[in-house]
VOPAGU-2260 file (C-alpha; in pm, 1 decimal, decimal comma):
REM VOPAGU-2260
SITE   aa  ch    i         X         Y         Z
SITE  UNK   A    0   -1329,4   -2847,4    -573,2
SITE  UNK   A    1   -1122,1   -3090,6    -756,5
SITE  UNK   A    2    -747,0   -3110,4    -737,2
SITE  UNK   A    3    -597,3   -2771,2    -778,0
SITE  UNK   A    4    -448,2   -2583,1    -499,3
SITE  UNK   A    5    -585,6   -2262,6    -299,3
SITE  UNK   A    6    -404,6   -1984,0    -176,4
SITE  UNK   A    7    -492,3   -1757,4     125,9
SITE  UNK   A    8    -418,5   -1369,8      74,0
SITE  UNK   A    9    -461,7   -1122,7     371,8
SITE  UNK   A   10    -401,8    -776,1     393,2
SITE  UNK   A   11    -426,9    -642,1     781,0
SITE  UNK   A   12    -466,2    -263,2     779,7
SITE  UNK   A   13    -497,8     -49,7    1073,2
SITE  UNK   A   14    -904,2     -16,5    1035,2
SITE  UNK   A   15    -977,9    -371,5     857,3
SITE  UNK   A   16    -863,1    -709,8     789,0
SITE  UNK   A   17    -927,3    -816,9     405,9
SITE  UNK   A   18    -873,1   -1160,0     329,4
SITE  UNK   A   19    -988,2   -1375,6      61,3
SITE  UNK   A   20    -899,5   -1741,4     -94,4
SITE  UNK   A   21    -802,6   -1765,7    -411,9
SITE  UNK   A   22    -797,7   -2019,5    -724,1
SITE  UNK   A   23    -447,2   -2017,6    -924,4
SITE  UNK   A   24    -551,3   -1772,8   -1148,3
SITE  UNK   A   25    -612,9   -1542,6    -903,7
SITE  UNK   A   26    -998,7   -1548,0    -892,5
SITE  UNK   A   27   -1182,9   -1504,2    -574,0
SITE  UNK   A   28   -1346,9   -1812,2    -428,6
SITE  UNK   A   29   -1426,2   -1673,8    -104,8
SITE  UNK   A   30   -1394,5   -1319,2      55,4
SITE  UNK   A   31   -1415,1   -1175,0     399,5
SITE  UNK   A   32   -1358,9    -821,7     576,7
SITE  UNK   A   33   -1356,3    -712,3     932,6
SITE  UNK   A   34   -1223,4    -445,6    1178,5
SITE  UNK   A   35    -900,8    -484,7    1302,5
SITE  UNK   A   36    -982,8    -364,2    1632,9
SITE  UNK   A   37    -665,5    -212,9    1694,3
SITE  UNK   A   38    -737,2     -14,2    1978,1
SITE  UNK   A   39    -795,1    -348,5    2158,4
SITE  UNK   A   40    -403,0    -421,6    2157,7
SITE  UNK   A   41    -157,0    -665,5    1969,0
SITE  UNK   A   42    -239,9   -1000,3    2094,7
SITE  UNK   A   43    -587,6    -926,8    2036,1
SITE  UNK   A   44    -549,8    -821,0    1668,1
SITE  UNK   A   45    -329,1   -1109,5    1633,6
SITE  UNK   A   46    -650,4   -1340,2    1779,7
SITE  UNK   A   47    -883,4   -1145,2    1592,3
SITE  UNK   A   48    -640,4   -1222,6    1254,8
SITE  UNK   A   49    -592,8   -1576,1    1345,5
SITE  UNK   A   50    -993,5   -1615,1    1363,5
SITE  UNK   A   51   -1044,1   -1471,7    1025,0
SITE  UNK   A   52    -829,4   -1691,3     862,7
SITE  UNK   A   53   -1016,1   -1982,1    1026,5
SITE  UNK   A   54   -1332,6   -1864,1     906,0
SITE  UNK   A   55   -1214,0   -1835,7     584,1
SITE  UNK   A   56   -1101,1   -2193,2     526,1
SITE  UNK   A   57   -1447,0   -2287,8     711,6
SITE  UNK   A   58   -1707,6   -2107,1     521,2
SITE  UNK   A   59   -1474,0   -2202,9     171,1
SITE  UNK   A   60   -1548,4   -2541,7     216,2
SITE  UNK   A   61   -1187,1   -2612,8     110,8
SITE  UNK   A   62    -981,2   -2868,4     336,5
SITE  UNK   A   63    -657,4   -2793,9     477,1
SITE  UNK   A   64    -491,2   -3043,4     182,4
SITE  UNK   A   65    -631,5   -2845,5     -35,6
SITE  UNK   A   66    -471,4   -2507,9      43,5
SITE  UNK   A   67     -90,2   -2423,8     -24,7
SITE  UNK   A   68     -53,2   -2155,8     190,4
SITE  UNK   A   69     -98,6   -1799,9     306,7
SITE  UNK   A   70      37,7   -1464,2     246,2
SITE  UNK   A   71       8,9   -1180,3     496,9
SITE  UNK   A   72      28,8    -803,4     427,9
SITE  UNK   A   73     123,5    -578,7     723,4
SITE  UNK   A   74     152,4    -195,9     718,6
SITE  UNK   A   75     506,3    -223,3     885,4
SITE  UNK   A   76     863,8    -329,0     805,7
SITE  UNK   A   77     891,3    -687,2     796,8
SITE  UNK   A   78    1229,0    -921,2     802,1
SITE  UNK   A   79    1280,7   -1182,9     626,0
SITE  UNK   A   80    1167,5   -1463,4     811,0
SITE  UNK   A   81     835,7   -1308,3     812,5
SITE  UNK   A   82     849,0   -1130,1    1203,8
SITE  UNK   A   83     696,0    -793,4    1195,8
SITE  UNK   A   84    1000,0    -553,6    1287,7
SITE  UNK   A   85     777,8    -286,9    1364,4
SITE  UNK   A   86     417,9    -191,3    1283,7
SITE  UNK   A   87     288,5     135,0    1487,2
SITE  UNK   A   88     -87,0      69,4    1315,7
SITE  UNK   A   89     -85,2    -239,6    1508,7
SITE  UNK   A   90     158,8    -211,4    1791,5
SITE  UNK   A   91     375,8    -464,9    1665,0
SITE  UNK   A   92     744,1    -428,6    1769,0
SITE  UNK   A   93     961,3    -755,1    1647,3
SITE  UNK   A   94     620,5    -990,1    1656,1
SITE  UNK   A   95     690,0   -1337,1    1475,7
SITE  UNK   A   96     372,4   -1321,6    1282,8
SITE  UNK   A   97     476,5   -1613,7    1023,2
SITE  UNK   A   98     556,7   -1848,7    1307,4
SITE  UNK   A   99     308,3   -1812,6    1488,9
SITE  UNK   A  100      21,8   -1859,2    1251,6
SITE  UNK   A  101     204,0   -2137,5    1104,0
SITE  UNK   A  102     207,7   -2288,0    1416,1
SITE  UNK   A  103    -121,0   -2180,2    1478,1
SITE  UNK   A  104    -278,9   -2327,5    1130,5
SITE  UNK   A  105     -53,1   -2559,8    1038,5
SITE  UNK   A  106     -16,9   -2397,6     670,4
SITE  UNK   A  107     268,8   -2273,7     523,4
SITE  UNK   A  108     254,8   -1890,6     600,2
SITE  UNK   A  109     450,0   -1618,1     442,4
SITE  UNK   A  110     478,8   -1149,2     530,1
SITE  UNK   A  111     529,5    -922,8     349,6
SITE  UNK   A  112     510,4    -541,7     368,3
SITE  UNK   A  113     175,4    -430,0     258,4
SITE  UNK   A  114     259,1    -211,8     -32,1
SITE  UNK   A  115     499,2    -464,9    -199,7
SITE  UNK   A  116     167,8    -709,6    -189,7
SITE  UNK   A  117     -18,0    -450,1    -357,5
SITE  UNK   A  118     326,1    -420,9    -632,4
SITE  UNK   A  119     299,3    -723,6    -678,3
SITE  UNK   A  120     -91,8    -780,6    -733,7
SITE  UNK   A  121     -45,4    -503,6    -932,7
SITE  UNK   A  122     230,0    -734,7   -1145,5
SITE  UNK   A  123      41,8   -1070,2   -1152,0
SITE  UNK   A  124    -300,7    -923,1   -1180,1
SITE  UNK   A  125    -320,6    -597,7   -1229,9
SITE  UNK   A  126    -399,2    -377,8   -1610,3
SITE  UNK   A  127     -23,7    -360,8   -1613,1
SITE  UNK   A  128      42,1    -752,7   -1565,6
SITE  UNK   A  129     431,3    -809,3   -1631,9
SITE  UNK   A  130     559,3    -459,6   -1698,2
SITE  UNK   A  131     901,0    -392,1   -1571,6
SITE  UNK   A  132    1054,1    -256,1   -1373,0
SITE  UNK   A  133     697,8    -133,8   -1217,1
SITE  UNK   A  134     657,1      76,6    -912,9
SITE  UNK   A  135     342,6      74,5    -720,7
SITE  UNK   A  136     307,8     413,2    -568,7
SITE  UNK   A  137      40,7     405,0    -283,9
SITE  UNK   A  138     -74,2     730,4    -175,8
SITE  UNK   A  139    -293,3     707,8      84,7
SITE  UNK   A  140    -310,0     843,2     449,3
SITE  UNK   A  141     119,6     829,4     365,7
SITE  UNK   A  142     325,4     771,7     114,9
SITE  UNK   A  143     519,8     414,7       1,6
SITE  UNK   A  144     600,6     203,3    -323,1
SITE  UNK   A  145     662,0    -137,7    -394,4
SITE  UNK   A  146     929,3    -170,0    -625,0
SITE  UNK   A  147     925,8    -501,1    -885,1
SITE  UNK   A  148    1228,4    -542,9   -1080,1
SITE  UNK   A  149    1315,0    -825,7   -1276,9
SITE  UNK   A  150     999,3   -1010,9   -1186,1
SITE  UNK   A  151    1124,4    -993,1    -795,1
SITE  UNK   A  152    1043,1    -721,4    -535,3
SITE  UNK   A  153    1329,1    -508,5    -423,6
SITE  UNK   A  154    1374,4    -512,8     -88,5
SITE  UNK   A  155    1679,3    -318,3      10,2
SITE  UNK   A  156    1934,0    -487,7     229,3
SITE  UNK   A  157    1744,6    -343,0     519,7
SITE  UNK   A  158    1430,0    -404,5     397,8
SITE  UNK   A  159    1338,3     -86,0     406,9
SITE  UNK   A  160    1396,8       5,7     -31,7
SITE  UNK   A  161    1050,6     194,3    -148,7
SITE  UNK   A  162    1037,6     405,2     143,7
SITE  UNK   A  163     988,6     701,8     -69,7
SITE  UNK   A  164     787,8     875,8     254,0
SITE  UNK   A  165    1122,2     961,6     354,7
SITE  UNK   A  166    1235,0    1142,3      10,2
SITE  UNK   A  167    1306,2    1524,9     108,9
SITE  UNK   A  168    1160,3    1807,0     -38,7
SITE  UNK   A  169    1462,0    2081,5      78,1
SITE  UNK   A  170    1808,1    2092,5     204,9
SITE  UNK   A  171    1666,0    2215,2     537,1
SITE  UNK   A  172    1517,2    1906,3     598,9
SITE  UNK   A  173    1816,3    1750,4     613,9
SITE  UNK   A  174    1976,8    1619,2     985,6
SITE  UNK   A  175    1622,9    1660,0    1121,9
SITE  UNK   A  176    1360,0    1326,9    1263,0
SITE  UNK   A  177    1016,9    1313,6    1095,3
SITE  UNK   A  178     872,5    1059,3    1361,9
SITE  UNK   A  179     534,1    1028,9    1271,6
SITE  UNK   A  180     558,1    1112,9     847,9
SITE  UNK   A  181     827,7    1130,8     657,2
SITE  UNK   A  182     953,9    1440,9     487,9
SITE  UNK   A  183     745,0    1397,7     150,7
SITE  UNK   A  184     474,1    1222,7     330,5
SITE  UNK   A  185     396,2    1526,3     480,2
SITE  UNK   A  186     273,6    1662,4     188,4
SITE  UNK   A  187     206,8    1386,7     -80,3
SITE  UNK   A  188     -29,7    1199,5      87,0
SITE  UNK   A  189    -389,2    1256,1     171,1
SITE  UNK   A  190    -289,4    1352,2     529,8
SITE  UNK   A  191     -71,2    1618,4     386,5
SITE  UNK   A  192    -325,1    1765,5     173,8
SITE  UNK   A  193    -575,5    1782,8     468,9
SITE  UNK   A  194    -279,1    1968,3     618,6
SITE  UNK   A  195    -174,6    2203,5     317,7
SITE  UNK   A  196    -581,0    2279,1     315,9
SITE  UNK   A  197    -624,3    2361,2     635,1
SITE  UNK   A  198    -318,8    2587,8     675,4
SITE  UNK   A  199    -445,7    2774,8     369,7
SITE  UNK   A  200    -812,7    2816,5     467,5
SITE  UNK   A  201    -688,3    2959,3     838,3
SITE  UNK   A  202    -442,7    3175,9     603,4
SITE  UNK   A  203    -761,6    3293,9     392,6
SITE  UNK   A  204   -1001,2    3279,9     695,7
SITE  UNK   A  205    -801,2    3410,2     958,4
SITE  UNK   A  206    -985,8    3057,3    1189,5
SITE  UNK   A  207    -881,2    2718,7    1187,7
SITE  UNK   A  208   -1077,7    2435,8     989,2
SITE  UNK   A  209   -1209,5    2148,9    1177,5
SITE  UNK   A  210   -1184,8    1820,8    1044,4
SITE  UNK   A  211   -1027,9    1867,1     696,6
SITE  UNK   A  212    -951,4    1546,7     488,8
SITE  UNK   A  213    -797,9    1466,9     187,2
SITE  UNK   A  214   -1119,8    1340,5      79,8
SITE  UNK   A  215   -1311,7    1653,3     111,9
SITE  UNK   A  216   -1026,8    1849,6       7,5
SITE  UNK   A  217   -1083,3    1666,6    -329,3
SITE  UNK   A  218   -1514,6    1688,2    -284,9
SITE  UNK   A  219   -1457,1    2031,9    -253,6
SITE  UNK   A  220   -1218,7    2032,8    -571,2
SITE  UNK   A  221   -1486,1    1865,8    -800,3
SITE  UNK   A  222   -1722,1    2130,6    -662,7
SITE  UNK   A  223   -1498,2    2455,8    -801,5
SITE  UNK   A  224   -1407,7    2559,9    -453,9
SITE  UNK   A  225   -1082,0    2741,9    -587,6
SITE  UNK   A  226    -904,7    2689,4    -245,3
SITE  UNK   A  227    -910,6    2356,7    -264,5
SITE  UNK   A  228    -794,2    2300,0    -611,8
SITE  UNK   A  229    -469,0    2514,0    -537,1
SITE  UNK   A  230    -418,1    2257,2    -250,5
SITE  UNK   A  231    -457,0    2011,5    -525,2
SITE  UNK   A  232    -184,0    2169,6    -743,3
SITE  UNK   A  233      22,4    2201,7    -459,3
SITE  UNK   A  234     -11,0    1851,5    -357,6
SITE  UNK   A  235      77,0    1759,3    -711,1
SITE  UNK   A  236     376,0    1933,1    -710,4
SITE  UNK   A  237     527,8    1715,3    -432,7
SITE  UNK   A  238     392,9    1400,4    -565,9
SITE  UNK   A  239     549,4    1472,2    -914,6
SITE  UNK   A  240     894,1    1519,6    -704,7
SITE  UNK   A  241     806,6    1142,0    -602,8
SITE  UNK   A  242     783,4    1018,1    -951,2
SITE  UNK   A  243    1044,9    1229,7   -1107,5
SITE  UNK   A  244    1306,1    1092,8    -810,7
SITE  UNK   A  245    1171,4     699,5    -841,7
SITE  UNK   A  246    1255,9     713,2   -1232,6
SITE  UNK   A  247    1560,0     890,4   -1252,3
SITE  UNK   A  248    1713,4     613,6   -1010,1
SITE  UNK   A  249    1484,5     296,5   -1166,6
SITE  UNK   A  250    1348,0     421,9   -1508,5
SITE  UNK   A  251    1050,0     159,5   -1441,9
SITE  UNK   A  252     801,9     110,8   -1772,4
SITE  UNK   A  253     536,7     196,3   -1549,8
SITE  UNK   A  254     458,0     380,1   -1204,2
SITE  UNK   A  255      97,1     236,6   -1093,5
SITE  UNK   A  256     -99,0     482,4    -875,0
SITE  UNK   A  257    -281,8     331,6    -561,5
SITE  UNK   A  258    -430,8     410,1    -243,2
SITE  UNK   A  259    -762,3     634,2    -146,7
SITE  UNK   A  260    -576,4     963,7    -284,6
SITE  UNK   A  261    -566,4     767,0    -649,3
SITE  UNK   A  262    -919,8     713,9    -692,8
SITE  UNK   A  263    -907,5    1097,8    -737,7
SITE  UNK   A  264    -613,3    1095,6   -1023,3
SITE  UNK   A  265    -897,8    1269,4   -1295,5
SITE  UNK   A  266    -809,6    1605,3   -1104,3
SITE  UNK   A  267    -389,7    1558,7   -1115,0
SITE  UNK   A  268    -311,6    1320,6   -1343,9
SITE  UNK   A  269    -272,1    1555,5   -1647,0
SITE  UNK   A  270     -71,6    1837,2   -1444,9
SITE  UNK   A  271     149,5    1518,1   -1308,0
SITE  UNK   A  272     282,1    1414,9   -1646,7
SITE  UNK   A  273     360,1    1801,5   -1724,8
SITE  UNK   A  274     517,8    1890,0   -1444,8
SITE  UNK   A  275     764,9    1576,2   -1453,5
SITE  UNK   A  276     812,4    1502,3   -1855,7
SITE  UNK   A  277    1032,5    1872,7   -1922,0
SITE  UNK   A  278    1248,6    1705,6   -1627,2
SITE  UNK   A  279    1320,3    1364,5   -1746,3
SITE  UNK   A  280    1545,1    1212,3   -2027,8
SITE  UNK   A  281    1252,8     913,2   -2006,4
SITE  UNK   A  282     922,7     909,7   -1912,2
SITE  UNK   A  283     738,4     586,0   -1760,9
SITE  UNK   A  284     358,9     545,6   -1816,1
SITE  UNK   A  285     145,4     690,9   -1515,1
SITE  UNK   A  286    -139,0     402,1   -1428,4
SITE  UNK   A  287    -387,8     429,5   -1185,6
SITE  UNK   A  288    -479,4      95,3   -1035,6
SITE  UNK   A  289    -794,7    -105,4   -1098,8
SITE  UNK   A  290    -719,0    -378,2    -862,3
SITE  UNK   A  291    -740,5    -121,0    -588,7
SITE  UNK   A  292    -849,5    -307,6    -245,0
SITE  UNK   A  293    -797,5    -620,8    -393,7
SITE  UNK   A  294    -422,3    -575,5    -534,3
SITE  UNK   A  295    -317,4    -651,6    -154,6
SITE  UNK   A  296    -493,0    -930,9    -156,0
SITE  UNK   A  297    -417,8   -1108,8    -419,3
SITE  UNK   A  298     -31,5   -1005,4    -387,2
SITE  UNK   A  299     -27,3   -1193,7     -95,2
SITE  UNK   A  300    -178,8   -1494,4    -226,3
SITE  UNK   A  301      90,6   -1459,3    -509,4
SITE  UNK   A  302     359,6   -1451,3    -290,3
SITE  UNK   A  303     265,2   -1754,2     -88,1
SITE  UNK   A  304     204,3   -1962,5    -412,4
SITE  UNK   A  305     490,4   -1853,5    -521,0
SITE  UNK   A  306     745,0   -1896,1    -219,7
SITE  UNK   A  307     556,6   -2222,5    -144,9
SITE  UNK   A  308     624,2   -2367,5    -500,7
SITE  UNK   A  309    1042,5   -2318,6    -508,2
C-alpha cells in the first residue's frame, strides 16, 4: 500500500470493541467490531482486545513497518502513561493497558479516555474540524465531555477535567457520594430519562413500568405520548444546565452533541438553545455529531499519529 503510514484506532466500550485502521487522512482501510465480553473478567477482555488488534493488522494486509501506532479509548480515567486508573465497565483498577499491548504488539501504543477520543475525532474529522475551544458533550447511558482547547485536550491535573457527570443540580446535593452516577448524570443522560419516565408513569399510573429506556422514552415521544415528551422537557432542562455551566467557564465556539441520546436532538435541540441563550452573555453553536461511532475511532488513531510523530 505504498509508503505512507497506518494508524490503529480502538474504542473498547463495555458491550463492543470498535477498531479500525486508518490512512493519514483519516479514511477507513479496514474495520472490525466485536463484544467485549465483559462479564468474562479483565484479563479476558484484555485477551479478547489484544486478539482484535491482531486481526486487524492480519486481515489489512498492512505489515507491522507499515503501521505507526495505536490509540486506545477506554470508558475509565486513564493516567498519563496510558494505565487504566479505573474502569468499572471493564473491571479495570490501575491496569497498564499501554504497556502491555506494546509489549504485546510491539507497536507504539497510546490511552486515552474515551470521550476525549471522540473530542478529538470530533476536531480532526468531524463537521466542526478545527473549531475552538470545542466541547464534545456525550450523552449517552451518562454524561461526559471532552474538552479541546488550543488544539490540545484538557486534561485537568488529575485527569479527571470534563467530568461534567458530577456538575450538581441543587445545594442539597452538596457533601453527599453519587457512587454509581453523578449528580447531573442522574438526570441528563439516557439512564436518567428512563428514570424521570418511569417515576412519572408510576406517579400517573399508580404501578411501576418495567423496562423503561431512554430510547423508548424518545419512541414514545415521536409517537405524541404526552408523558413522555414532558420527560423530554424535563430532561432538557438539566442538560441545558450542562451547557450553560461548560460555557460560562470555557466559552467554546462550539459544544458537539454525541452519544445514543443525540441521535434524538430533533425533539430538544430547539428548547436547548432557548432555555440557555436568555442566560448567557455568549452563546456557542449547538452541533450534533455526524461522526457518531466512528469519532472514537478515529480520535484514537489521531492521537497515536500524533503522539507518535513529536
Amino acid at each position: 500500500m505504498g509508503s505512507e503510514k497506518y494508524t490503529i484506532g480502538i474504542d473498547l466500550g463495555g458491550t463492543k470493541i470498535a477498531g479500525a485502521i486508518l490512512n493519514p487522512e483519516g479514511g477507513l482501510i479496514h474495520a472490525r467490531e466485536v463484544p467485549t465480553n465483559a462479564e468474562l473478567g479483565p484479563e479476558a477482555v484484555y485477551r479478547n482486545l489484544l486478539d482484535q488488534v491482531r486481526k486487524l493488522i492480519e486481515e489489512s494486509g498492512l505489515s507491522r513497518e507499515e503501521i505507526l501506532g495505536a490509540g486506545v479509548g477506554v470508558p475509565g480515567v486513564v493516567s498519563s502513561s496510558g494505565t487504566v486508573k479505573w474502569a468499572p465497565a471493564l473491571e479495570w483498577r490501575d491496569f497498564p493497558l499501554a504497556q502491555k499491548l506494546q509489549g504485546d504488539l510491539t507497536l507504539p501504543v497510546y490511552v486515552e479516555n474515551d470521550v476525549n477520543l471522540q473530542a478529538l475525532g470530533e476536531y480532526h474529522y468531524g463537521e466542526e474540524q478545527g473549531a475552538d475551544p470545542m466541547v464534545f458533550l456525550a450523552v449517552g447511558t451518562g454524561l461526559g465531555s471532552g474538552i479541546i482547547i488550543n488544539g490540545r485536550l484538557l486534561r485537568g491535573s488529575h485527569n479527571a477535567a470534563g467530568e461534567v457527570c458530577n456538575m450538581v443540580t441543587d445545594p442539597e446535593q452538596l457533601g453527599k457520594a453519587f457512587d454509581r452516577f453523578g449528580c447531573l448524570e442522574g438526570f441528563a443522560s439516557g439512564t436518567g430519562i428512563a428514570r424521570l419516565f418511569a417515576e412519572a408513569y408510576e406517579a400517573k399510573h399508580g404501578e411501576q413500568l418495567e423496562d423503561s429506556t431512554g430510547k423508548k422514552v424518545f419512541l414514545l415521544a415521536r409517537e405524541g405520548d404526552e408523558l413522555a415528551r414532558d420527560v423530554v422537557r424535563q430532561f432538557t432542562r438539566y442538560l441545558a444546565l450542562a451547557v450553560v455551566n461548560i460555557s460560562a467557564v470555557i466559552d467554546p465556539e462550539v459544544i458537539v452533541l454525541g452519544g445514543g441520546v443525540a441521535r434524538n436532538a430533533d425533539l430538544f435541540l430547539t428548547d436547548l438553545y432557548e432555555l440557555c441563550e436568555p442566560v448567557l452573555q455568549a452563546v456557542p453553536r449547538l452541533a450534533v455529531s455526524r461522526l457518531d461511532l466512528a469519532a472514537g475511532i478515529k480520535g484514537a488513531a489521531a492521537m497515536a499519529r500524533s503522539r507518535n510523530s513529536r
